[in-house]
N, CA, C and O atoms as a Maestro MAE file, in Angstrom:
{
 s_m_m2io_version
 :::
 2.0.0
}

f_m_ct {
 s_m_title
 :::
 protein
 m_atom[316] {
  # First column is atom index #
  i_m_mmod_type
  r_m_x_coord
  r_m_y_coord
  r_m_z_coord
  i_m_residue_number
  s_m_chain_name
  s_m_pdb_residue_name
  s_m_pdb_atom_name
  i_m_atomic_number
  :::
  1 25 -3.466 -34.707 7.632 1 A "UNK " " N  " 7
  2 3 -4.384 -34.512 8.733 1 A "UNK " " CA " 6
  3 2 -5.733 -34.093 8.168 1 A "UNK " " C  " 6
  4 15 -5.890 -33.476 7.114 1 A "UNK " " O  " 8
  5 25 -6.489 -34.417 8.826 2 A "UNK " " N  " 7
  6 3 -8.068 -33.773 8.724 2 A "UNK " " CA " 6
  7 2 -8.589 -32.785 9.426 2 A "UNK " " C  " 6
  8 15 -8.286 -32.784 10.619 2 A "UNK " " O  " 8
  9 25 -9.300 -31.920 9.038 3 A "UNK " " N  " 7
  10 3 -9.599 -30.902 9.814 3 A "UNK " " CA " 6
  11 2 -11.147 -30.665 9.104 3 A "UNK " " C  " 6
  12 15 -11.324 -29.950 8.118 3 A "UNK " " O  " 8
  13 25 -12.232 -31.422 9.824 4 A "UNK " " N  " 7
  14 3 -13.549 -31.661 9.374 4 A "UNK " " CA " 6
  15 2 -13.563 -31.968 8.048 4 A "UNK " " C  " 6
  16 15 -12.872 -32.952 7.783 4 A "UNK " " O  " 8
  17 25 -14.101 -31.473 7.149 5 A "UNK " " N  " 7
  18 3 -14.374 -32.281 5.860 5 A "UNK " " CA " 6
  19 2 -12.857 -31.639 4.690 5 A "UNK " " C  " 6
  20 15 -12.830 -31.946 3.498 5 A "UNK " " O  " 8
  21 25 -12.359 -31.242 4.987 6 A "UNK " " N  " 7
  22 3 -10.908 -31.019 4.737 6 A "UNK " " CA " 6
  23 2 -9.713 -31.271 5.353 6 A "UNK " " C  " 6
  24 15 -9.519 -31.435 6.558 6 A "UNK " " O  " 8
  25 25 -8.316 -31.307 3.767 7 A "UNK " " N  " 7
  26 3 -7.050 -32.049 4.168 7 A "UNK " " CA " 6
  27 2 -6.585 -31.126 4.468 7 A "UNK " " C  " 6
  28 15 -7.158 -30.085 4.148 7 A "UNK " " O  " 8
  29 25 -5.168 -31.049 5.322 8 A "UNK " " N  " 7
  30 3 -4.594 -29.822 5.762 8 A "UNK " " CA " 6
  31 2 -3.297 -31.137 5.322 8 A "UNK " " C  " 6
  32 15 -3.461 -32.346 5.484 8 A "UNK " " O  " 8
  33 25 -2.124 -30.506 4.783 9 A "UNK " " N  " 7
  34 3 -1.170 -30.603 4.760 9 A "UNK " " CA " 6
  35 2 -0.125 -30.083 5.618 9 A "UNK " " C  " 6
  36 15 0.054 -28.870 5.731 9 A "UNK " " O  " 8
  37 25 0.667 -31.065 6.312 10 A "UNK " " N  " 7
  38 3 1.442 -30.774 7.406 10 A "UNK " " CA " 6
  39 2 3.164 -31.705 7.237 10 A "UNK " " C  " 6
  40 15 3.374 -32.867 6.888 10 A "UNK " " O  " 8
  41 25 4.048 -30.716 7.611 11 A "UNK " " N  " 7
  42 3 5.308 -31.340 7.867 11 A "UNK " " CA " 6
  43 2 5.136 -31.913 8.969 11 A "UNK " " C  " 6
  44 15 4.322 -31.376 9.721 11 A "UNK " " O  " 8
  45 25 5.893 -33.300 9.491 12 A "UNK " " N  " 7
  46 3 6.243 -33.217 10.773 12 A "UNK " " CA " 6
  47 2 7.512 -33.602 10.925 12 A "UNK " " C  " 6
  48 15 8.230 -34.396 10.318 12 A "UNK " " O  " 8
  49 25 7.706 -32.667 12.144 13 A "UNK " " N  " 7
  50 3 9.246 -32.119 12.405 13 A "UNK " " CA " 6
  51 2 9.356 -33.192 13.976 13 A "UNK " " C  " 6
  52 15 8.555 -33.272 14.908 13 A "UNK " " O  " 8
  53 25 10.312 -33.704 13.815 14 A "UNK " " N  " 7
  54 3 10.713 -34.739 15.592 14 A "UNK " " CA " 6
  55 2 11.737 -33.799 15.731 14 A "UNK " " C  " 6
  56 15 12.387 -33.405 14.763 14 A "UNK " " O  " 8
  57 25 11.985 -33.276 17.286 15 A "UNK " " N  " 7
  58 3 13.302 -32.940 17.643 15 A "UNK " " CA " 6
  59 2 13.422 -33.342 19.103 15 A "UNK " " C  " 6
  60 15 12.395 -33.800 19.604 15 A "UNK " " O  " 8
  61 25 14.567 -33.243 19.917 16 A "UNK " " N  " 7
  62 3 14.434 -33.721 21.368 16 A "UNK " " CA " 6
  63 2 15.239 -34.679 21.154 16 A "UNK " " C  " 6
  64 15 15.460 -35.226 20.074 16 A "UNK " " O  " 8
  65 25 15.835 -34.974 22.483 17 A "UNK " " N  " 7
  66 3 17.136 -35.999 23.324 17 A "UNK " " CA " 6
  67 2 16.879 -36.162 24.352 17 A "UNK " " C  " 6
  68 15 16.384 -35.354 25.138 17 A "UNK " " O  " 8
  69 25 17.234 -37.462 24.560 18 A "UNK " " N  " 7
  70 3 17.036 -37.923 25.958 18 A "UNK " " CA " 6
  71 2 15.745 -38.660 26.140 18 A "UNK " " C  " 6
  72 15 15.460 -39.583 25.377 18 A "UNK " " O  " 8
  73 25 14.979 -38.310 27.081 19 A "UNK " " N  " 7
  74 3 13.374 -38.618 27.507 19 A "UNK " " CA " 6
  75 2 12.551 -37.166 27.129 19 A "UNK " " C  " 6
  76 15 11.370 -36.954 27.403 19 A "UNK " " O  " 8
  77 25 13.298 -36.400 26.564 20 A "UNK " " N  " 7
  78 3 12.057 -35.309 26.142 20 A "UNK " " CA " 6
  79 2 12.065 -35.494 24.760 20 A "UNK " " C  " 6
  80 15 13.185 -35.193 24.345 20 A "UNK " " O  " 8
  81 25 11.104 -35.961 23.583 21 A "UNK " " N  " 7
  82 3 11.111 -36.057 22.467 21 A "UNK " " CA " 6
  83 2 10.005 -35.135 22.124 21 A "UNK " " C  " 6
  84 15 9.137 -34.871 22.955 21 A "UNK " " O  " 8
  85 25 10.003 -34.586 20.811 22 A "UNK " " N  " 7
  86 3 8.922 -33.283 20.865 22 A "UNK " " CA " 6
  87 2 8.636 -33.540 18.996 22 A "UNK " " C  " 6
  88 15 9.606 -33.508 18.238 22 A "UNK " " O  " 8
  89 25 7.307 -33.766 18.497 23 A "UNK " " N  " 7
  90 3 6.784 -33.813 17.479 23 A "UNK " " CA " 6
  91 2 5.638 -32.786 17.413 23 A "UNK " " C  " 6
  92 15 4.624 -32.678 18.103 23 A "UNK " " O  " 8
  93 25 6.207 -31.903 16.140 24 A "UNK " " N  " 7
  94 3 5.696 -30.720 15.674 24 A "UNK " " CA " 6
  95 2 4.668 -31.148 14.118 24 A "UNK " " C  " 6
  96 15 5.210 -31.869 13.280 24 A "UNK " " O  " 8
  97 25 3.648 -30.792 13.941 25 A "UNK " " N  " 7
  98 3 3.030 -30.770 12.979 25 A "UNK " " CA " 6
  99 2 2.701 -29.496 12.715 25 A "UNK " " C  " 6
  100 15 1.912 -28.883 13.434 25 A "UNK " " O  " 8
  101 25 3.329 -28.915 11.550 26 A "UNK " " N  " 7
  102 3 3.396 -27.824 10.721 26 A "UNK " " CA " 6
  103 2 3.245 -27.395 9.674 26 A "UNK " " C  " 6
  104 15 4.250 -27.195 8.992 26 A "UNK " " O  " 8
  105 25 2.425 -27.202 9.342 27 A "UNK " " N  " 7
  106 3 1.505 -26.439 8.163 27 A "UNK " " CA " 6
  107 2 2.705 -26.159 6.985 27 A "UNK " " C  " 6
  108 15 3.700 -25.434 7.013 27 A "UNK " " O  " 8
  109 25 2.189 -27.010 6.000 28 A "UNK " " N  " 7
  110 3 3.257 -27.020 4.864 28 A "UNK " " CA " 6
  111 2 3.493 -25.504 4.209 28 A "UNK " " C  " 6
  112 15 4.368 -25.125 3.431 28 A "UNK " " O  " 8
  113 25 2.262 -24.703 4.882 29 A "UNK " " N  " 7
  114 3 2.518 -23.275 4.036 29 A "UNK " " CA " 6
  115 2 3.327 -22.361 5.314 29 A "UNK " " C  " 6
  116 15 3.619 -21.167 5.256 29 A "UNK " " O  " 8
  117 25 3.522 -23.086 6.192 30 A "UNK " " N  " 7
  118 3 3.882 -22.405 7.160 30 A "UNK " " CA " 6
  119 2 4.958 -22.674 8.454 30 A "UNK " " C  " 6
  120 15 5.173 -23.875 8.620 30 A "UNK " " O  " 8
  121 25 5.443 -22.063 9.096 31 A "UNK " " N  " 7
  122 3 6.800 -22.673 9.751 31 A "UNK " " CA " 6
  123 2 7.471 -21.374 10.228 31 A "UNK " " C  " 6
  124 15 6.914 -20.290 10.054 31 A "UNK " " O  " 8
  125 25 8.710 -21.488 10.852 32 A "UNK " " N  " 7
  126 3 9.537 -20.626 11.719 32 A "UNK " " CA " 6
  127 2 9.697 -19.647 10.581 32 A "UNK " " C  " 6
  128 15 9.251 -18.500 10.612 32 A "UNK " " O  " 8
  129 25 10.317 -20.140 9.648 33 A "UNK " " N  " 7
  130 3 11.155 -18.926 8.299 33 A "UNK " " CA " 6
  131 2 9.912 -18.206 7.753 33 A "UNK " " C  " 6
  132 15 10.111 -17.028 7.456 33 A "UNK " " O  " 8
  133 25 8.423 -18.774 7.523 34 A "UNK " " N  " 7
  134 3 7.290 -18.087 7.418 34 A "UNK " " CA " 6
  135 2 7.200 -16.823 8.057 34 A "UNK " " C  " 6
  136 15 6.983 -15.662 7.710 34 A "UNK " " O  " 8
  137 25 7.466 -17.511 9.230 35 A "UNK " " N  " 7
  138 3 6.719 -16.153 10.716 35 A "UNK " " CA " 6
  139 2 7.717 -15.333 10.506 35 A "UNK " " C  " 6
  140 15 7.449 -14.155 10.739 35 A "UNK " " O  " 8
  141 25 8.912 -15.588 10.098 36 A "UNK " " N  " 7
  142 3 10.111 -14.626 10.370 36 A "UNK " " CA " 6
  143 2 9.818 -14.085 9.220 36 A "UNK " " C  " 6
  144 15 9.004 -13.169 9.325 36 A "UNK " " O  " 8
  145 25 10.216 -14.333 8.045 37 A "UNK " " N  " 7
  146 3 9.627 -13.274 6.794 37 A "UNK " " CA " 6
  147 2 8.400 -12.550 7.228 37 A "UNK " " C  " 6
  148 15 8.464 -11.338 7.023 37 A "UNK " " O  " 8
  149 25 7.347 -12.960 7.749 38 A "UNK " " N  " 7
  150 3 6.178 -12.435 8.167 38 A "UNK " " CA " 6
  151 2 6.340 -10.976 9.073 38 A "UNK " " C  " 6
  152 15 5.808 -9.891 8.834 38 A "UNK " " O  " 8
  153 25 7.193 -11.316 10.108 39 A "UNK " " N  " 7
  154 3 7.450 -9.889 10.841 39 A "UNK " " CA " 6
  155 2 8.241 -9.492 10.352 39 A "UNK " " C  " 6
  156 15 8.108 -8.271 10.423 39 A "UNK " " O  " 8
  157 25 9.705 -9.903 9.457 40 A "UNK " " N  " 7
  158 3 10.549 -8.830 8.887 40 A "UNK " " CA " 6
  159 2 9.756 -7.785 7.863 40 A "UNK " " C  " 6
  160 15 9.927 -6.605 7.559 40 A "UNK " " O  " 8
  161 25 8.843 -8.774 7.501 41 A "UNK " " N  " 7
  162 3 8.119 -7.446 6.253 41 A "UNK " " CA " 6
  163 2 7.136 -6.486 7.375 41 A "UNK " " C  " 6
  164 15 7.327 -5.302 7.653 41 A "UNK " " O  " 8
  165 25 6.310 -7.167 7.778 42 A "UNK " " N  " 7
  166 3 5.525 -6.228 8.436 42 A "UNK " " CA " 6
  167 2 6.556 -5.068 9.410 42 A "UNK " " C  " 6
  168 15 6.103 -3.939 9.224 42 A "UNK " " O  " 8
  169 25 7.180 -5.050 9.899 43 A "UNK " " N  " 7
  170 3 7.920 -4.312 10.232 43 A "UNK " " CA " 6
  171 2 9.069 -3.467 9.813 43 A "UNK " " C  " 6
  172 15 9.725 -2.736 10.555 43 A "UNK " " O  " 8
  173 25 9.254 -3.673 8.395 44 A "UNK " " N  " 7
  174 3 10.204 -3.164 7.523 44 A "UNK " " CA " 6
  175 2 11.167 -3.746 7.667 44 A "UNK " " C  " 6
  176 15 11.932 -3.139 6.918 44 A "UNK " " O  " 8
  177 25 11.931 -4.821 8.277 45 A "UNK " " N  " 7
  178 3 13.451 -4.908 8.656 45 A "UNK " " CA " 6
  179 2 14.185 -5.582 7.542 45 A "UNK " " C  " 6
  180 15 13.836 -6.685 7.122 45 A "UNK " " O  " 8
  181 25 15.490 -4.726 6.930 46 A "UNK " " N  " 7
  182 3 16.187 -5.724 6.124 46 A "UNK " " CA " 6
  183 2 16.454 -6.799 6.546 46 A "UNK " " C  " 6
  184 15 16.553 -7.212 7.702 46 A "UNK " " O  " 8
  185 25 16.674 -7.648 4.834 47 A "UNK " " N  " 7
  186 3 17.425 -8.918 5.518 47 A "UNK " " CA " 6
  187 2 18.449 -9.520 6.040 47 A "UNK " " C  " 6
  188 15 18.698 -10.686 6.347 47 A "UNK " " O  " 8
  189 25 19.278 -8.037 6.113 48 A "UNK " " N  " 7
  190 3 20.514 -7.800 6.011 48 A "UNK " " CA " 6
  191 2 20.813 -7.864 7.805 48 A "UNK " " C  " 6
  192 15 21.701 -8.498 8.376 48 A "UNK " " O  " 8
  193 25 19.731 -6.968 8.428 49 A "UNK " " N  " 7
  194 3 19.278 -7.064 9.541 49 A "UNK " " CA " 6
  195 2 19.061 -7.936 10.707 49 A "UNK " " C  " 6
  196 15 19.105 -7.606 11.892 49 A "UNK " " O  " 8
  197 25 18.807 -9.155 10.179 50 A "UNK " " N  " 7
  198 3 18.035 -10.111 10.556 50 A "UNK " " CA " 6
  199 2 19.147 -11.103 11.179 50 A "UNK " " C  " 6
  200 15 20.313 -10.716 11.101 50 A "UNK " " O  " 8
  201 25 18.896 -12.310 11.770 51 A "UNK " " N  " 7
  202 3 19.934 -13.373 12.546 51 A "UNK " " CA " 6
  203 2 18.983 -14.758 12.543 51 A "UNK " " C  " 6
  204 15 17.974 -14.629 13.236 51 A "UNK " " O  " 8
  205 25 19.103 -15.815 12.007 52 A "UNK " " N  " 7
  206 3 18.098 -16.690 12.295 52 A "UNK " " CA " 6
  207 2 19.151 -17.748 13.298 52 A "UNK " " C  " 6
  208 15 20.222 -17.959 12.728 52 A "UNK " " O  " 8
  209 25 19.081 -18.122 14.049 53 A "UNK " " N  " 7
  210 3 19.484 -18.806 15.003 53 A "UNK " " CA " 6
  211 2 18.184 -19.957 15.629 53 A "UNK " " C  " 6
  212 15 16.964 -19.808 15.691 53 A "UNK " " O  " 8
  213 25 18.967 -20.975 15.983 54 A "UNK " " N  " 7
  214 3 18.595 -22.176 16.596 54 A "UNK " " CA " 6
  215 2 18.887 -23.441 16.589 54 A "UNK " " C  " 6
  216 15 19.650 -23.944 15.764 54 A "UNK " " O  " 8
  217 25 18.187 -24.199 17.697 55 A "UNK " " N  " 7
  218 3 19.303 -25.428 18.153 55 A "UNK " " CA " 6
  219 2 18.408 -26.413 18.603 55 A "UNK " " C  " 6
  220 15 18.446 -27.049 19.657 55 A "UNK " " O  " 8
  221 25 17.616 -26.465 17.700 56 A "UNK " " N  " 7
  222 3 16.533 -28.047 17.927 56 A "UNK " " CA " 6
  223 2 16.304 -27.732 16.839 56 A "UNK " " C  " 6
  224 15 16.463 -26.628 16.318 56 A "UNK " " O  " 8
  225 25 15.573 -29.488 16.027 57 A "UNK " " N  " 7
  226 3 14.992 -30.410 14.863 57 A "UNK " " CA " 6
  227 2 14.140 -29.389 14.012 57 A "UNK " " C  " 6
  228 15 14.251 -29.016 12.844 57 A "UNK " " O  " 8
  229 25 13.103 -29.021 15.183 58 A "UNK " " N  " 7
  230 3 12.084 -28.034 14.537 58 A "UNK " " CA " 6
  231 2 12.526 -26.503 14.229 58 A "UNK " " C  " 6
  232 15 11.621 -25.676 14.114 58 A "UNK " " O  " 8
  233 25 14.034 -26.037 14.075 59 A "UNK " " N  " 7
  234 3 14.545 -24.872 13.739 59 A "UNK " " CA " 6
  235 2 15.463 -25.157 11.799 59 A "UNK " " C  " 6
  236 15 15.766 -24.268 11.003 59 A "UNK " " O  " 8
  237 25 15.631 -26.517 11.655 60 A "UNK " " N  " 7
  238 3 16.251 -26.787 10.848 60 A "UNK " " CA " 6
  239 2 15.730 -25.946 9.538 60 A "UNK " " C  " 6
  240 15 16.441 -25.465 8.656 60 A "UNK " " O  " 8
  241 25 14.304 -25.897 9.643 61 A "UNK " " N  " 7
  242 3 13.939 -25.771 8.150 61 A "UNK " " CA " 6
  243 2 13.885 -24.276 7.820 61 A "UNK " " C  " 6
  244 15 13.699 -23.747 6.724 61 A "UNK " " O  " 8
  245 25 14.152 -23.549 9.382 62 A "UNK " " N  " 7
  246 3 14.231 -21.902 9.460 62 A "UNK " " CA " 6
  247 2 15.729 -21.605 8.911 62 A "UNK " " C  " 6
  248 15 16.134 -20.787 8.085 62 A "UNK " " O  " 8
  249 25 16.348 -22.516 9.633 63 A "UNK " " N  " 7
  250 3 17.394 -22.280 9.356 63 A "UNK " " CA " 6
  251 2 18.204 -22.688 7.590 63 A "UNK " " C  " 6
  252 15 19.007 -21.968 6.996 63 A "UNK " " O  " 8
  253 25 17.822 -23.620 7.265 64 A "UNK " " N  " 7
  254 3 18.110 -24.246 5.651 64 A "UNK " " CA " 6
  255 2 17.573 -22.759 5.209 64 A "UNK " " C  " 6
  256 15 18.468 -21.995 4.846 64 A "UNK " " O  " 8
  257 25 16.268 -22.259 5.191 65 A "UNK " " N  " 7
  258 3 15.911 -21.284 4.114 65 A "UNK " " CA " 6
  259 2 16.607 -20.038 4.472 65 A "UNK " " C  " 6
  260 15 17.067 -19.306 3.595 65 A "UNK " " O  " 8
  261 25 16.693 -19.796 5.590 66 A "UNK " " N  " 7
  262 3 17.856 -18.653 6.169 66 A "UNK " " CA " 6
  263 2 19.419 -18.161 4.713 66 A "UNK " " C  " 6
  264 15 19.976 -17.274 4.066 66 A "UNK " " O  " 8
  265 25 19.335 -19.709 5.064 67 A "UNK " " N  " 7
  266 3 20.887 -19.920 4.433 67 A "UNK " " CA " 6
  267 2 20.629 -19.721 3.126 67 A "UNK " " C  " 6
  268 15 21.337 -18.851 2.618 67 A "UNK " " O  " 8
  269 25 19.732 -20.318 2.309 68 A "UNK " " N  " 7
  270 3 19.332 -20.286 0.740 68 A "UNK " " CA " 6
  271 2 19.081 -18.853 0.185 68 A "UNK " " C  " 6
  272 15 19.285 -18.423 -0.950 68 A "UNK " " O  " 8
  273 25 18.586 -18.233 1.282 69 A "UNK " " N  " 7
  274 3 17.975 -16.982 0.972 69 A "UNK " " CA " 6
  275 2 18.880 -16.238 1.044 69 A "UNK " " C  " 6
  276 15 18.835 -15.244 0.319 69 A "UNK " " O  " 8
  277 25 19.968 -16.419 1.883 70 A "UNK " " N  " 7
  278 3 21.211 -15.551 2.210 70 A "UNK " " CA " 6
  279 2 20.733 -14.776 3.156 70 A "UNK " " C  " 6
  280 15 20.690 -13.733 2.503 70 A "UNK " " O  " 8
  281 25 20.358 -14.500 4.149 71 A "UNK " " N  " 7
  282 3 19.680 -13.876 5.246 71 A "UNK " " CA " 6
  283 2 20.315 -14.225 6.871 71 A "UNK " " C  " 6
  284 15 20.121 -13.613 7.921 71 A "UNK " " O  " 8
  285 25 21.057 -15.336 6.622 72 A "UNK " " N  " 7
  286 3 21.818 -15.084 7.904 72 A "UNK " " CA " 6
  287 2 22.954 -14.527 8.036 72 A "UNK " " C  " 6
  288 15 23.736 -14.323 7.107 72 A "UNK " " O  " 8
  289 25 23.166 -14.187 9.407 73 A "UNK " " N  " 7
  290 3 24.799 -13.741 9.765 73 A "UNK " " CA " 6
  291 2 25.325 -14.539 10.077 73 A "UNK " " C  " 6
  292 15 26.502 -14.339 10.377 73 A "UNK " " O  " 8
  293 25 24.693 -16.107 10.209 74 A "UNK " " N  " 7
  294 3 25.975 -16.696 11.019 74 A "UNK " " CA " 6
  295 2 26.300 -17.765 10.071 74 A "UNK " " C  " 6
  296 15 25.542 -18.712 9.865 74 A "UNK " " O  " 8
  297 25 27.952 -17.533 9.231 75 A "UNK " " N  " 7
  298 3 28.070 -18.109 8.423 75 A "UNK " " CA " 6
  299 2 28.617 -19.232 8.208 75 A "UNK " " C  " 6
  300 15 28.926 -19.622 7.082 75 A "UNK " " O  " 8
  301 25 28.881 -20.184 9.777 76 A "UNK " " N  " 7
  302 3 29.286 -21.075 10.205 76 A "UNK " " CA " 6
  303 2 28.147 -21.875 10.084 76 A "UNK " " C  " 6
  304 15 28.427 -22.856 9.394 76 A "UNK " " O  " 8
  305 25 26.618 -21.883 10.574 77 A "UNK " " N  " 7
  306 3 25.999 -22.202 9.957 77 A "UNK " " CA " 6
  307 2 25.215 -22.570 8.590 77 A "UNK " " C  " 6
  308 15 24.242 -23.320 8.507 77 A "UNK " " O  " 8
  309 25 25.692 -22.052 7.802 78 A "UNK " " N  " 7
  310 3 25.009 -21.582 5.992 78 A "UNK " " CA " 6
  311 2 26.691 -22.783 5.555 78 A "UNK " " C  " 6
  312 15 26.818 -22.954 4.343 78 A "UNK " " O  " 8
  313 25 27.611 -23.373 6.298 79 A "UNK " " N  " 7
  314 3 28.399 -24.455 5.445 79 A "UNK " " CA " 6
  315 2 28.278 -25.613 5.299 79 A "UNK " " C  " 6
  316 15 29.047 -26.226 4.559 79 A "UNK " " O  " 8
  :::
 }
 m_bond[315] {
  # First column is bond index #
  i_m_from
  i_m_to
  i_m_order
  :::
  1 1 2 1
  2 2 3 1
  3 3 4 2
  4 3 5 1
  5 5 6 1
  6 6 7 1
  7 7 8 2
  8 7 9 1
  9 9 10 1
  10 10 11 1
  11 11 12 2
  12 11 13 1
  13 13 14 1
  14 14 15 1
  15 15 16 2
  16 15 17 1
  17 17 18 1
  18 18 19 1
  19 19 20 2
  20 19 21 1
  21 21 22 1
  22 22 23 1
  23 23 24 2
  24 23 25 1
  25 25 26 1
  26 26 27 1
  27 27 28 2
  28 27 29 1
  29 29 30 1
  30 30 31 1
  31 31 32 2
  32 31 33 1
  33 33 34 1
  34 34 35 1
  35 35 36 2
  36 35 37 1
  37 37 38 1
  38 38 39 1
  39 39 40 2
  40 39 41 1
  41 41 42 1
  42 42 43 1
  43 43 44 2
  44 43 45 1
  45 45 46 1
  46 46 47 1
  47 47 48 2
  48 47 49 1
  49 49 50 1
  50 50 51 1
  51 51 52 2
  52 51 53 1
  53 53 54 1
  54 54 55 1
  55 55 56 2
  56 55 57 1
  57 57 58 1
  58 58 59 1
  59 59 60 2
  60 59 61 1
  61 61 62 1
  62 62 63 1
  63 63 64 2
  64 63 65 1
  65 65 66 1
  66 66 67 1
  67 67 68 2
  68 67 69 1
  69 69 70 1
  70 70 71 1
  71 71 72 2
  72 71 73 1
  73 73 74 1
  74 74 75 1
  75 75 76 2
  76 75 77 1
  77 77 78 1
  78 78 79 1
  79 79 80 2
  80 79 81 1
  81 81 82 1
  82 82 83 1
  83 83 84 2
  84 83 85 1
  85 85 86 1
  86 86 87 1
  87 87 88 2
  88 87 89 1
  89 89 90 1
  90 90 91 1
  91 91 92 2
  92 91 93 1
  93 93 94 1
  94 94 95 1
  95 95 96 2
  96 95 97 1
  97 97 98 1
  98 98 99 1
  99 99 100 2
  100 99 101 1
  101 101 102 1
  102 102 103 1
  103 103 104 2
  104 103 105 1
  105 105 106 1
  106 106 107 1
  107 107 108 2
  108 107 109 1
  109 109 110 1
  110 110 111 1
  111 111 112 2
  112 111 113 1
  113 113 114 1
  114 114 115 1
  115 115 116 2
  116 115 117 1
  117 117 118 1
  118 118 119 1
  119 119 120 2
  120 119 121 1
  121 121 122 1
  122 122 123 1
  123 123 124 2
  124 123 125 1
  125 125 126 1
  126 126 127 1
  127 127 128 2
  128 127 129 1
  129 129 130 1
  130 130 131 1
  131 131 132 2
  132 131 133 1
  133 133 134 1
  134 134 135 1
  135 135 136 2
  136 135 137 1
  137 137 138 1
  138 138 139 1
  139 139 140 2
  140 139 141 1
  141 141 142 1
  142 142 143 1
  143 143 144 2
  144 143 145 1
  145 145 146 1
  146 146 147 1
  147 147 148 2
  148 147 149 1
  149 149 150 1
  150 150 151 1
  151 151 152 2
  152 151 153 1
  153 153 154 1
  154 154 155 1
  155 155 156 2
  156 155 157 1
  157 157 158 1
  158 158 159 1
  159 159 160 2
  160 159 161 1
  161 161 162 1
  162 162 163 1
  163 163 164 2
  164 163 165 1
  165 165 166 1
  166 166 167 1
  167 167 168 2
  168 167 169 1
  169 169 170 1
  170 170 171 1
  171 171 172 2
  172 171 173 1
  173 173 174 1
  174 174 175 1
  175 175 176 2
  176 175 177 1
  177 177 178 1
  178 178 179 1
  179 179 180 2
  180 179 181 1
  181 181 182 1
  182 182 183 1
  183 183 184 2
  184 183 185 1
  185 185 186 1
  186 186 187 1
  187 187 188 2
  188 187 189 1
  189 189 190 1
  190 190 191 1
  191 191 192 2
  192 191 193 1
  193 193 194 1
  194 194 195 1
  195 195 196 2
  196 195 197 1
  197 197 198 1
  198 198 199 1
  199 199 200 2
  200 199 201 1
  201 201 202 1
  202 202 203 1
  203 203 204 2
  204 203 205 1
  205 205 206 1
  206 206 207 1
  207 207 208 2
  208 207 209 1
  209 209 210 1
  210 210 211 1
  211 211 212 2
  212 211 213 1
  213 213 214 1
  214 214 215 1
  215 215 216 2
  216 215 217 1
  217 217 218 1
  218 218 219 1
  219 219 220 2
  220 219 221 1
  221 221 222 1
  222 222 223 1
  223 223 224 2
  224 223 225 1
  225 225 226 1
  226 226 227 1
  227 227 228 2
  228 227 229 1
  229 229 230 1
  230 230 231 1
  231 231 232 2
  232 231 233 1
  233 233 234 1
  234 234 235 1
  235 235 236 2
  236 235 237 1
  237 237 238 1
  238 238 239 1
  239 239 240 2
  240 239 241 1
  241 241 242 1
  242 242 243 1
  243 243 244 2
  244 243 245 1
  245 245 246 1
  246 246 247 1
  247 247 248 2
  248 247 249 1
  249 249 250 1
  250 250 251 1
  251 251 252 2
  252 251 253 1
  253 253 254 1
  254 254 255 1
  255 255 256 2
  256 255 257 1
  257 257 258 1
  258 258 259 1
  259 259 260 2
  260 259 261 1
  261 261 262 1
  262 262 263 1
  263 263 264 2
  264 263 265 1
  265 265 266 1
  266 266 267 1
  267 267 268 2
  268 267 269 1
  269 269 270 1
  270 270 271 1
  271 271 272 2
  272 271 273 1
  273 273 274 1
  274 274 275 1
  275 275 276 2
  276 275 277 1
  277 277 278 1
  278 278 279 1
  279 279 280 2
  280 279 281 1
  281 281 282 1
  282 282 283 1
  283 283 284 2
  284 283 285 1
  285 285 286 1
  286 286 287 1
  287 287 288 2
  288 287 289 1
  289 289 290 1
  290 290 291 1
  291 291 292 2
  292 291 293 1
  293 293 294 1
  294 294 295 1
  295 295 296 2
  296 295 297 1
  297 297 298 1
  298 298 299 1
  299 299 300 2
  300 299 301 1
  301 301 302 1
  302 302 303 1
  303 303 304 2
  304 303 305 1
  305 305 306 1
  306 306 307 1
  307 307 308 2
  308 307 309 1
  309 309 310 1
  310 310 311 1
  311 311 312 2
  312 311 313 1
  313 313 314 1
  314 314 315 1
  315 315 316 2
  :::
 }
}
């Protein structure tokens, strides 16, 4: 993408079924697991603490690093 005389690098994420289809363009430095590290630190919370959950396209990549990082509880997900 362009953003005036600069490139911005962006994922894009499709998620949606049916007649609602939903395309996300997301900042390669940035994303769900970003924001969530982002407030777990600013707020002190272990990671131990934490739950990443979700159930659309654009949660996948919260969820993959969730799992890598070892940071979720739900371990039905992380197989």
């Amino acid at each position: 993408m362009v953003n005036g005389n600069s490139v911005v690098q962006v994922r894009i994420i499709l998620s949606g079924t049916g007649d609602w289809r939903y395309m996300d363009c997301v900042s390669i430095k940035g994303g769900k697991l970003e924001a969530l590290e982002r407030v777990r630190t600013l707020f002190s919370v272990p990671r131990e603490r934490c739950v990443a959950a979700g159930d659309s396209g654009n949660d996948i990549l919260m969820l993959e690093g969730a799992c890598r990082r070892g940071q979720s509880n739900l371990s039905s997900a992380c197989s």
